[in-house]
ROLUMPA-981703 format. One record per residue (C-alpha): x, y, z negated; residue number from 1. Coordinates in steps of 0.5 Angstrom, whole numbers, plus 500, padded with zeros to 3 digits. Layout:
<marbas>
px->X, py->Y, pz->Z, num->NUM
...
</marbas>
This chain:
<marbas>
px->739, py->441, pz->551, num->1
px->733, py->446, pz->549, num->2
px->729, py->443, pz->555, num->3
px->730, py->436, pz->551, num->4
px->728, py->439, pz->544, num->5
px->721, py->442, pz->547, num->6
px->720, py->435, pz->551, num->7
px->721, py->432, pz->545, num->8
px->716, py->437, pz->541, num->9
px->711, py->436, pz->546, num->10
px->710, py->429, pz->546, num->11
px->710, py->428, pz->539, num->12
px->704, py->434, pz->538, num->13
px->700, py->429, pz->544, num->14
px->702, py->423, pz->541, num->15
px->699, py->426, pz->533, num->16
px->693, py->429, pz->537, num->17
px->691, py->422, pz->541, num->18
px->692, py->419, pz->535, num->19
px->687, py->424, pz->531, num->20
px->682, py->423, pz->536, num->21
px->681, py->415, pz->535, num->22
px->681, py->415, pz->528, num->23
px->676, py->420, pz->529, num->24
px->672, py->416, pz->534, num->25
px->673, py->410, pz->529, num->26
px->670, py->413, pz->523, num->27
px->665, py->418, pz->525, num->28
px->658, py->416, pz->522, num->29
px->653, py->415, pz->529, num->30
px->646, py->417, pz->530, num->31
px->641, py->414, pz->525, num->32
px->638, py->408, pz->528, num->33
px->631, py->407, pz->530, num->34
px->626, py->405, pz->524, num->35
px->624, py->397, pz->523, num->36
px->619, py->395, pz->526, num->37
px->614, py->397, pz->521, num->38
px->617, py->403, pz->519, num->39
px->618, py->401, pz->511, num->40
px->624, py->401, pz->508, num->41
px->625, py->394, pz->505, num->42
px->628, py->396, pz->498, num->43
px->621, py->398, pz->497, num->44
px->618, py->394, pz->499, num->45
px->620, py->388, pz->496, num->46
px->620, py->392, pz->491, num->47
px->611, py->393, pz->490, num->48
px->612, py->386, pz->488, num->49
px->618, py->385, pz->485, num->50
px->618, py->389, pz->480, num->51
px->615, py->387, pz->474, num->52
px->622, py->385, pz->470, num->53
px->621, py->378, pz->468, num->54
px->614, py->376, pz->468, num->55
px->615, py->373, pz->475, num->56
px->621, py->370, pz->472, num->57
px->616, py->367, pz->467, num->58
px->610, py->364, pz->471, num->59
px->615, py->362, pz->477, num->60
px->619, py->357, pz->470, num->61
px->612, py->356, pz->468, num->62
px->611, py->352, pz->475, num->63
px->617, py->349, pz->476, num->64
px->615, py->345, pz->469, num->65
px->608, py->343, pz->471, num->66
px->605, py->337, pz->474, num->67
px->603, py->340, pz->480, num->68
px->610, py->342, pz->481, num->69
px->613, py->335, pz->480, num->70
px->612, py->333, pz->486, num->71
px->610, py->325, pz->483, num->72
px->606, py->323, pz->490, num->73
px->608, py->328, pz->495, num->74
px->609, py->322, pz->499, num->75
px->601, py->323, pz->500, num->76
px->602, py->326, pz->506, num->77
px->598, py->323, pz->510, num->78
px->592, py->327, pz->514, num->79
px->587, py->324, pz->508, num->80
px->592, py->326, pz->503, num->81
px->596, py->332, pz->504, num->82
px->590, py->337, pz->504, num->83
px->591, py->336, pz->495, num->84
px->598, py->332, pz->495, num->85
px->602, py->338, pz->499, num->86
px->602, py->346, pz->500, num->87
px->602, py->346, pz->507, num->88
px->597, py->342, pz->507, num->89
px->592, py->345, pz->501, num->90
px->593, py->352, pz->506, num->91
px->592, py->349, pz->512, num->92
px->585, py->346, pz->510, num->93
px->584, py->352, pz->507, num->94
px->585, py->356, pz->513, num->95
px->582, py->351, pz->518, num->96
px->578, py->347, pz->515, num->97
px->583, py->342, pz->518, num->98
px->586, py->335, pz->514, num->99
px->593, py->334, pz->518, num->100
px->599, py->330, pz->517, num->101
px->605, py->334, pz->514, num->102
px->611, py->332, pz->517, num->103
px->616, py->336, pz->512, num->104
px->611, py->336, pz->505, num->105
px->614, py->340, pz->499, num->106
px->609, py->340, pz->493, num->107
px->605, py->345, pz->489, num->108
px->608, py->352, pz->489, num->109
px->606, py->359, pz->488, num->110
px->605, py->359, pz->496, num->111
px->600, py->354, pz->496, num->112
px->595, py->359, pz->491, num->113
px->597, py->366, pz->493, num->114
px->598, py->369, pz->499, num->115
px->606, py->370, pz->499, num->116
px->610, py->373, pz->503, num->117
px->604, py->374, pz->508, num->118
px->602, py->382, pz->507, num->119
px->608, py->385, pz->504, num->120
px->604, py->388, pz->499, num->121
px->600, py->387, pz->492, num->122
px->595, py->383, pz->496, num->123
px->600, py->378, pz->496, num->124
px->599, py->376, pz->489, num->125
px->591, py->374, pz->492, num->126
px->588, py->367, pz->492, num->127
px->588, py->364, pz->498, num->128
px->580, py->363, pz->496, num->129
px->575, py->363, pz->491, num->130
px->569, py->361, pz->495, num->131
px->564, py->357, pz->491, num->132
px->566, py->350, pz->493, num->133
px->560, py->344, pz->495, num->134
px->562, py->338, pz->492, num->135
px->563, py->332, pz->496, num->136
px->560, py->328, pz->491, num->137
px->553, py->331, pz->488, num->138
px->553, py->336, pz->494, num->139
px->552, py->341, pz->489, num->140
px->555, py->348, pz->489, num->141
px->562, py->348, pz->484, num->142
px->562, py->357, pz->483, num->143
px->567, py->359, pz->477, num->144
px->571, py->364, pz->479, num->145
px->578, py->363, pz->480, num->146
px->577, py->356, pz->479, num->147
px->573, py->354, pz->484, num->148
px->580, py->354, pz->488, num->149
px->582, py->349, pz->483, num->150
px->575, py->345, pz->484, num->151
px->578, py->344, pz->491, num->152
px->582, py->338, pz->490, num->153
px->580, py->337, pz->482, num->154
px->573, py->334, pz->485, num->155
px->571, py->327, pz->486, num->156
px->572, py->325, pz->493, num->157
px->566, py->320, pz->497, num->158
px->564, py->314, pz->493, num->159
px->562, py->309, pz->499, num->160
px->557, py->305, pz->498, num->161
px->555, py->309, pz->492, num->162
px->549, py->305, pz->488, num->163
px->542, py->309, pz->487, num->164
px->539, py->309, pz->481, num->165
px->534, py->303, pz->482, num->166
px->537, py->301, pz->488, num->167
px->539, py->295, pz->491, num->168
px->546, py->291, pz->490, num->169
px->552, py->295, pz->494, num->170
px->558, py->291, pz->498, num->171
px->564, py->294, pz->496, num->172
px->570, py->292, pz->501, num->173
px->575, py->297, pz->499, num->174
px->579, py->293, pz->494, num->175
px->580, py->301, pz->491, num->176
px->573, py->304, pz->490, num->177
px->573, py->309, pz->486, num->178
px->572, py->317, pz->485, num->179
px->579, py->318, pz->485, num->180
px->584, py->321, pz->480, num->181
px->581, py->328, pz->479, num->182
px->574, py->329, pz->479, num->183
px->575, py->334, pz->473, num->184
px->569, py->339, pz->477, num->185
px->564, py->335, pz->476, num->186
px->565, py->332, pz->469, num->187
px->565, py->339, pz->468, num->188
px->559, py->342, pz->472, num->189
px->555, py->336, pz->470, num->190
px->548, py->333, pz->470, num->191
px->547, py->332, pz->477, num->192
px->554, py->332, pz->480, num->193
px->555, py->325, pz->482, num->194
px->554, py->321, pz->477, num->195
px->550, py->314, pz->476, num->196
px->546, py->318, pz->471, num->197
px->543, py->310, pz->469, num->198
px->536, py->312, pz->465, num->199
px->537, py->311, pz->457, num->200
px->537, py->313, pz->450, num->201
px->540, py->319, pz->450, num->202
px->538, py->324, pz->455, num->203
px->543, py->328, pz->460, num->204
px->545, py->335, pz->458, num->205
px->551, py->339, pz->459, num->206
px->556, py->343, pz->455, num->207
px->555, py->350, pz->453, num->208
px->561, py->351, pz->458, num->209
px->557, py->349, pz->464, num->210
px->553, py->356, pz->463, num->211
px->558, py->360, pz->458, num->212
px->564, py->360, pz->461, num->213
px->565, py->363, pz->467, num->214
px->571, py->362, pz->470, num->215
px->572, py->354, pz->469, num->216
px->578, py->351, pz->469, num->217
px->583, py->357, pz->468, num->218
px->580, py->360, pz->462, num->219
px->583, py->354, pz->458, num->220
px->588, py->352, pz->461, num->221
px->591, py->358, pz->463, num->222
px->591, py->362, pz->457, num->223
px->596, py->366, pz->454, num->224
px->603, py->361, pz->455, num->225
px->607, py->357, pz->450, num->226
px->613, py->358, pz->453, num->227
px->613, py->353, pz->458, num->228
px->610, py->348, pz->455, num->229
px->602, py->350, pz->456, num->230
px->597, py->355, pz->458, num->231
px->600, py->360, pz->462, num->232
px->602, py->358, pz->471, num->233
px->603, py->351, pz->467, num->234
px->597, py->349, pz->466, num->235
px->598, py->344, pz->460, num->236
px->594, py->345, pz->454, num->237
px->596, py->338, pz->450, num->238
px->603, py->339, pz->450, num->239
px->609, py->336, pz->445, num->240
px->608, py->329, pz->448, num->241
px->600, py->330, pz->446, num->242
px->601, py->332, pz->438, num->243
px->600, py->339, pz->440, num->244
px->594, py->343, pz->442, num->245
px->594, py->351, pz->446, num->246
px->586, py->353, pz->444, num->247
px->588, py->360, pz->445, num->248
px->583, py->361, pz->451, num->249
px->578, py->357, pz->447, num->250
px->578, py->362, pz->441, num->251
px->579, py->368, pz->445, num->252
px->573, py->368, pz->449, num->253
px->569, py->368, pz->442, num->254
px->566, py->360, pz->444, num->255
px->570, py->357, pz->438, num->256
px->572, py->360, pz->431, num->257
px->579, py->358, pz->430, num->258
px->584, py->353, pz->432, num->259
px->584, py->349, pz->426, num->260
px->577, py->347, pz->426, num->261
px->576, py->347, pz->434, num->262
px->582, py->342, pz->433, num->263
px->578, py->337, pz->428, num->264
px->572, py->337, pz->432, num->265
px->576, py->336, pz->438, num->266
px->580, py->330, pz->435, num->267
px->574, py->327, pz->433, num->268
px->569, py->328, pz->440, num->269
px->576, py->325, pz->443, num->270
px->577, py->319, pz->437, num->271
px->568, py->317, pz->439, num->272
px->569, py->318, pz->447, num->273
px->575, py->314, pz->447, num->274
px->572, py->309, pz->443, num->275
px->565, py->310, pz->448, num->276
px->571, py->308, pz->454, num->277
px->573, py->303, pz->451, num->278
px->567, py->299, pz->449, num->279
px->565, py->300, pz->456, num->280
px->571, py->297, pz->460, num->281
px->571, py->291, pz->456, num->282
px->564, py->289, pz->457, num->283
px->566, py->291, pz->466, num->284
px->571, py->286, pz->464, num->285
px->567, py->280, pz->461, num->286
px->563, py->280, pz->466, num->287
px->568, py->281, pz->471, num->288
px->567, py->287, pz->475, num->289
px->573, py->290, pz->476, num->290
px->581, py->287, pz->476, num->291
px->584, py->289, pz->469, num->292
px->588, py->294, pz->473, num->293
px->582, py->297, pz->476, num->294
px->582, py->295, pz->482, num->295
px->577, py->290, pz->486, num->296
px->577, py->281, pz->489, num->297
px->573, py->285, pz->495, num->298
px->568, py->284, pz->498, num->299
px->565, py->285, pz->491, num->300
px->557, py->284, pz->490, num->301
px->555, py->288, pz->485, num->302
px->548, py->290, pz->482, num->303
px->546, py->298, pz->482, num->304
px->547, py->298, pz->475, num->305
px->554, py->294, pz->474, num->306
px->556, py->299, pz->480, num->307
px->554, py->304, pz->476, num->308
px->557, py->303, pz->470, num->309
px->564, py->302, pz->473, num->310
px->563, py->308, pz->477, num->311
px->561, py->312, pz->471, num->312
px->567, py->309, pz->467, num->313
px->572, py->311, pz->472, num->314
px->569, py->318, pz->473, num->315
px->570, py->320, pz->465, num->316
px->577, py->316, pz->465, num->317
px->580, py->320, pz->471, num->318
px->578, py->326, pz->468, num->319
px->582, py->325, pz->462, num->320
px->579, py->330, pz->458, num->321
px->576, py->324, pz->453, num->322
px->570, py->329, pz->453, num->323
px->573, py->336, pz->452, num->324
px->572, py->339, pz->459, num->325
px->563, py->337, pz->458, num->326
px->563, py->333, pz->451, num->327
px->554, py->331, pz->451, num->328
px->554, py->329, pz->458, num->329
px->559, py->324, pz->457, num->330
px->556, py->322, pz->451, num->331
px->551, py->320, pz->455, num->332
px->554, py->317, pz->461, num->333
px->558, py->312, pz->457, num->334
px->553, py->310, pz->452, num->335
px->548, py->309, pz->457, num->336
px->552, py->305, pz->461, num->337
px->554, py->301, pz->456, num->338
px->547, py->299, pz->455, num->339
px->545, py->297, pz->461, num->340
px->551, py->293, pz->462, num->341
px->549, py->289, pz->455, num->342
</marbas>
């Protein structure tokens, strides 16, 4: 019986001992493991980039409310268009030179003008590019900063033919011959930058924006946000469905006194250029040189001046500022083409 009793003890001890055994072995904490292939802590570093409280919050609402984030002709993915229309596409000609058919386009988004995710560091936040860009039409050199990655897309692109001050008649055959639908660098650039610059009564000058403002496009209309409405990474400075107006990038560069006045000199620049336009597409359309929506019967004989008029109509329309973005030189443009048109 006493022999029974140890027997017993004894199996009980090596049944507790075995069983310490796998609990240990189950819960002891092993080795660290060897370092990332980099080395880097991955808390820090998505923290040398993320860590700005709601800022990016901000910019990041701001795009998802912009026009360049709608996505209205991400079906423009072709190799003609994709380079413009889409984010891959932008980085891929920016990269390479290269237009390429995007087989799976998404739109503009942080991506397309900041190194994203690429290095890891601050230098993410870089833009892709700020050369100086050579304007397909006009030749000359577009350099204003930031906004020269801007200038990329938002330029006029290859007018074929395109009629020569004095010139011979031109042959159009593509039914859509224009300068496209943002050519806002070279109304902005100015004299000599791809428009018919037809002989008249008032001579072409250029704003003083052309000479003071040095970074272009983003001084106005990435200025200090409202909301996500206008300024900021939304871009817009109409906004309120066109009632009202963000001229803080205007007034703080020291160009303009106030807002109030800039308002009433802008209001009346627009009401005499929309006024010029208007004056202007009713003679193109009396004498028949373009369809009431635009387009072109091709093929379609027009004299240099009347190819002119039609080219410099639809450069100031496409750029949609109605003077604002270089207010003498459209003057110019439109009230010379309108007389020689009469």
């Amino acid at each position: 019986m006493k022999r029974k009793i140890t027997l017993a003890i004894f199996s009980t001890l090596l049944s507790v001992m075995l069983g310490s055994m796998v609990i240990s072995s189950c819960t002891k904490v092993g080795p660290e493991g060897p370092p990332g292939a980099d080395g880097a802590d991955a808390v820090e570093t998505c923290q040398t980039c993320h860590n700005f409280g709601e800022v990016i919050v901000a910019k990041m609402d701001q795009v998802k409310r912009s026009k360049h984030a709608s996505g209205t002709n991400i079906i423009r993915n072709t190799a003609g268009c994709s380079h413009c229309h889409t984010s891959k596409g932008f980085r891929e000609i920016i990269a390479t030179g290269n237009q390429v058919l995007v087989s799976e386009p998404t739109a503009i988004n942080c991506r397309t003008c900041h190194q994203i995710h690429e290095k890891y560091t601050t230098e993410d936040y870089k833009l892709r590019t700020d050369k100086a860009v050579t304007l397909i039409l006009g030749g000359k050199s577009y350099n204003y900063g930031s906004s020269n990655l801007c200038a990329n897309c938002h330029q006029a692109r290859n007018v074929s033919p395109m009629p020569a001050i004095g010139g011979p008649d031109i042959t159009i055959s593509n039914a859509r011959w224009s300068p496209h639908y943002a050519p806002q660098a070279n109304i902005f650039a100015g004299v000599g930058n791809g428009a018919y610059e037809v002989p008249g009564s008032l001579a072409y000058s250029n704003s003083m924006h052309t000479t003071i403002v040095s970074k272009g496009c983003v001084t106005c209309h990435m200025s200090t946000p409202v909301g996500y409405l206008a300024g900021g990474h939304q871009m817009n400075v109409v906004y309120n469905d066109k009632t009202a107006y963000n001229y803080s990038g205007c007034t703080a560069t020291g160009c303009h006194g106030n807002a109030a006045t800039l308002a009433t000199t802008m209001s009346t620049n627009r009401t005499e250029i929309k006024g010029l336009l208007t004056q202007l597409e009713t003679l193109i359309l009396q004498q028949g040189l373009m369809n009431a929506n635009g387009m072109f019967t091709v093929p379609k004989t027009l004299t240099a001046k009347q190819a002119g008029a039609v080219h410099n109509y639809k450069l100031v329309y496409y750029d949609s500022s109605y003077g604002a973005h270089n207010y003498p030189y459209v003057k110019a443009l439109l009230t010379n083409s309108i007389a020689s048109l009469q």
